[in-house]
C-alpha atoms as an extended CHARMM CRD file, in Angstrom:
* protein
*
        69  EXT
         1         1  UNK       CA             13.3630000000      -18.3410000000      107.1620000000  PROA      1               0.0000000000
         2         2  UNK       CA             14.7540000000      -14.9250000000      108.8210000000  PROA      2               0.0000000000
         3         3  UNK       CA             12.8890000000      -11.6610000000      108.6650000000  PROA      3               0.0000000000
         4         4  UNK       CA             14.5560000000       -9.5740000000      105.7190000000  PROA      4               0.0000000000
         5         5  UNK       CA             13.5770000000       -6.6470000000      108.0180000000  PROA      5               0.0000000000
         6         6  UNK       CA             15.8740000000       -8.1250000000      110.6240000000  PROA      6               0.0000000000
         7         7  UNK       CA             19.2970000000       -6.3360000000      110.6830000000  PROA      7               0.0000000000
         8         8  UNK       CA             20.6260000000       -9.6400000000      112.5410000000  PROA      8               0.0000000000
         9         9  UNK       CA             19.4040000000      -11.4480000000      109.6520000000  PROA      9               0.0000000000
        10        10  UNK       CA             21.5270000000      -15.0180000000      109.2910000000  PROA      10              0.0000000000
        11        11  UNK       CA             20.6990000000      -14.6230000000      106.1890000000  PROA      11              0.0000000000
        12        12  UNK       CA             21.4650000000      -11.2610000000      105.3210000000  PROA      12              0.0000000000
        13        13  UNK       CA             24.9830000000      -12.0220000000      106.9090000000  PROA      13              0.0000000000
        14        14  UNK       CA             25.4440000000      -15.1860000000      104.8600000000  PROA      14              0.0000000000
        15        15  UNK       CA             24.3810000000      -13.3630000000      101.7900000000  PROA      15              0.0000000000
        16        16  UNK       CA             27.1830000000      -10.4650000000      102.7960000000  PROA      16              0.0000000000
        17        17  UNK       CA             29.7760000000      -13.0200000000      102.5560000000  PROA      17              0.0000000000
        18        18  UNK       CA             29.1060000000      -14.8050000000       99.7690000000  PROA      18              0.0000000000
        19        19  UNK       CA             29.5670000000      -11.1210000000       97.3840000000  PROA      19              0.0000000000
        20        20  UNK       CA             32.0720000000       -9.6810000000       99.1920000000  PROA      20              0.0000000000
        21        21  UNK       CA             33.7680000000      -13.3320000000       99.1610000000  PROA      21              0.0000000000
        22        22  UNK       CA             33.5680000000      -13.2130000000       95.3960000000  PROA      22              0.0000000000
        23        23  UNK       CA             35.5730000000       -9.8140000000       95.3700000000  PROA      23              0.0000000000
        24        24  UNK       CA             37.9290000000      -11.7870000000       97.5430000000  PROA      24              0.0000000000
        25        25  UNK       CA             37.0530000000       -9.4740000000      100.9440000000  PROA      25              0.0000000000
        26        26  UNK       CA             37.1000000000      -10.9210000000      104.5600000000  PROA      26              0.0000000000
        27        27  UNK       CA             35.3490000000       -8.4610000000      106.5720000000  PROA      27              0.0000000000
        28        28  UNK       CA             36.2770000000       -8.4750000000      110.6000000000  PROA      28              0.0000000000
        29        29  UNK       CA             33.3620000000       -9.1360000000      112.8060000000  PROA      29              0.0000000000
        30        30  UNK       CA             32.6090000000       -5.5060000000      113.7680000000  PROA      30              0.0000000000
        31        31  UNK       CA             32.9420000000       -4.4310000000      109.9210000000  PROA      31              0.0000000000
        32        32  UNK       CA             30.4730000000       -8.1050000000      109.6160000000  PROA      32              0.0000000000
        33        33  UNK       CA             27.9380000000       -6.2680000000      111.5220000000  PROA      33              0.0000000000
        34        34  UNK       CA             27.9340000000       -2.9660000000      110.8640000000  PROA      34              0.0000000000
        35        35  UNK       CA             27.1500000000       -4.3110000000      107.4360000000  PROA      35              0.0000000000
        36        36  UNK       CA             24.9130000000       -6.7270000000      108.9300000000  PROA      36              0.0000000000
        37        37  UNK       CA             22.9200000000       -3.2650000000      110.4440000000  PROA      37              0.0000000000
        38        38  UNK       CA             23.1370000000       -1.3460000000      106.7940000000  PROA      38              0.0000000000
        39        39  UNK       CA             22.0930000000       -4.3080000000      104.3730000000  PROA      39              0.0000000000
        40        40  UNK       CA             18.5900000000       -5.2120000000      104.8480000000  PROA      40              0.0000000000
        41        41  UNK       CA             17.4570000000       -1.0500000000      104.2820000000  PROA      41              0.0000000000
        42        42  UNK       CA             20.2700000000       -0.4590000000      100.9340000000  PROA      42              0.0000000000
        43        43  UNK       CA             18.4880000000       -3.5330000000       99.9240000000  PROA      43              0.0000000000
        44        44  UNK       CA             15.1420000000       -2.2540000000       99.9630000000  PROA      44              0.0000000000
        45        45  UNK       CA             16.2610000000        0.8190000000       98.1270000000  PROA      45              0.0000000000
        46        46  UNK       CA             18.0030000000       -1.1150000000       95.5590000000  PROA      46              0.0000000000
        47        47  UNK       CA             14.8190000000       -3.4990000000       95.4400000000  PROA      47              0.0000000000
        48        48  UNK       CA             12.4710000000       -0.5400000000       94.6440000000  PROA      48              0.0000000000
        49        49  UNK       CA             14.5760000000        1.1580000000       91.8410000000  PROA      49              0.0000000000
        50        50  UNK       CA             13.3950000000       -2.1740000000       90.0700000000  PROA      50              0.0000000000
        51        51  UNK       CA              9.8940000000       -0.8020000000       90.6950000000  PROA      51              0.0000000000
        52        52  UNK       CA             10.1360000000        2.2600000000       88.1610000000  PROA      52              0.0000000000
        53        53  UNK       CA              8.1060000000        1.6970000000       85.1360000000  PROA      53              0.0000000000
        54        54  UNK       CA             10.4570000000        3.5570000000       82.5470000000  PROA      54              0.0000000000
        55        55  UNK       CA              8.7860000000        3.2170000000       80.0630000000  PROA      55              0.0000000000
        56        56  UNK       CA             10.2180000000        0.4670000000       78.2080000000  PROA      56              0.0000000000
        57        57  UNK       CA              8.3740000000        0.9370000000       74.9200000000  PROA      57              0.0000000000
        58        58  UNK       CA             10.1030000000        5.0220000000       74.2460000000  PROA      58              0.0000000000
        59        59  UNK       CA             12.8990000000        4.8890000000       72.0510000000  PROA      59              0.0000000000
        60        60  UNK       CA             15.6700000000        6.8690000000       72.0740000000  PROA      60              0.0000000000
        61        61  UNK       CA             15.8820000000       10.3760000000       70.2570000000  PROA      61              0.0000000000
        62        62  UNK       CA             17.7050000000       10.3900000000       67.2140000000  PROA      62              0.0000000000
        63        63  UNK       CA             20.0260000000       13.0800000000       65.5650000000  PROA      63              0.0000000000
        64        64  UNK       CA             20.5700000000       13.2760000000       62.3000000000  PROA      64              0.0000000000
        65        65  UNK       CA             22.8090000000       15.7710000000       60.9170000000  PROA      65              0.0000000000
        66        66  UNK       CA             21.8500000000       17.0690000000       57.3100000000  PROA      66              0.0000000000
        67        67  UNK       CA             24.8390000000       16.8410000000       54.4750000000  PROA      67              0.0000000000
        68        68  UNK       CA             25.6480000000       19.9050000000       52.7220000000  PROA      68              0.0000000000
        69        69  UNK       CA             26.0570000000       18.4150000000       49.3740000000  PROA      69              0.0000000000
């Protein structure tokens, strides 16, 4: 399997495709690997946002307006 690290990923490329070939977009091969360069690191990022514990058992705050009648 390639190195997720690896900008030149095959996989990272074939994983490029596949969404933006579900949005119907055929990148050129310079667009291919710029994208190709960029990928792996927004990945990470993305990847670590699911890393923030936030703090599923709060609930939301409430406001409740008090009638006049």
């Amino acid at each position: 399997m390639a190195d997720p690290q690896d900008p030149s990923s095959s996989d990272s490329l074939a994983e490029i495709q596949t969404m933006l070939g579900i949005a119907g977009i055929e990148p050129t091969g310079a667009d291919l690997a710029a994208l190709g360069r960029i990928f792996p690191a927004l990945r990470r990022k993305v990847d670590r946002m699911y890393d923030v514990d936030t703090g599923d058992g709060l609930t939301a705050a409430v406001f409740r307006t008090e009638s006049d009648s």
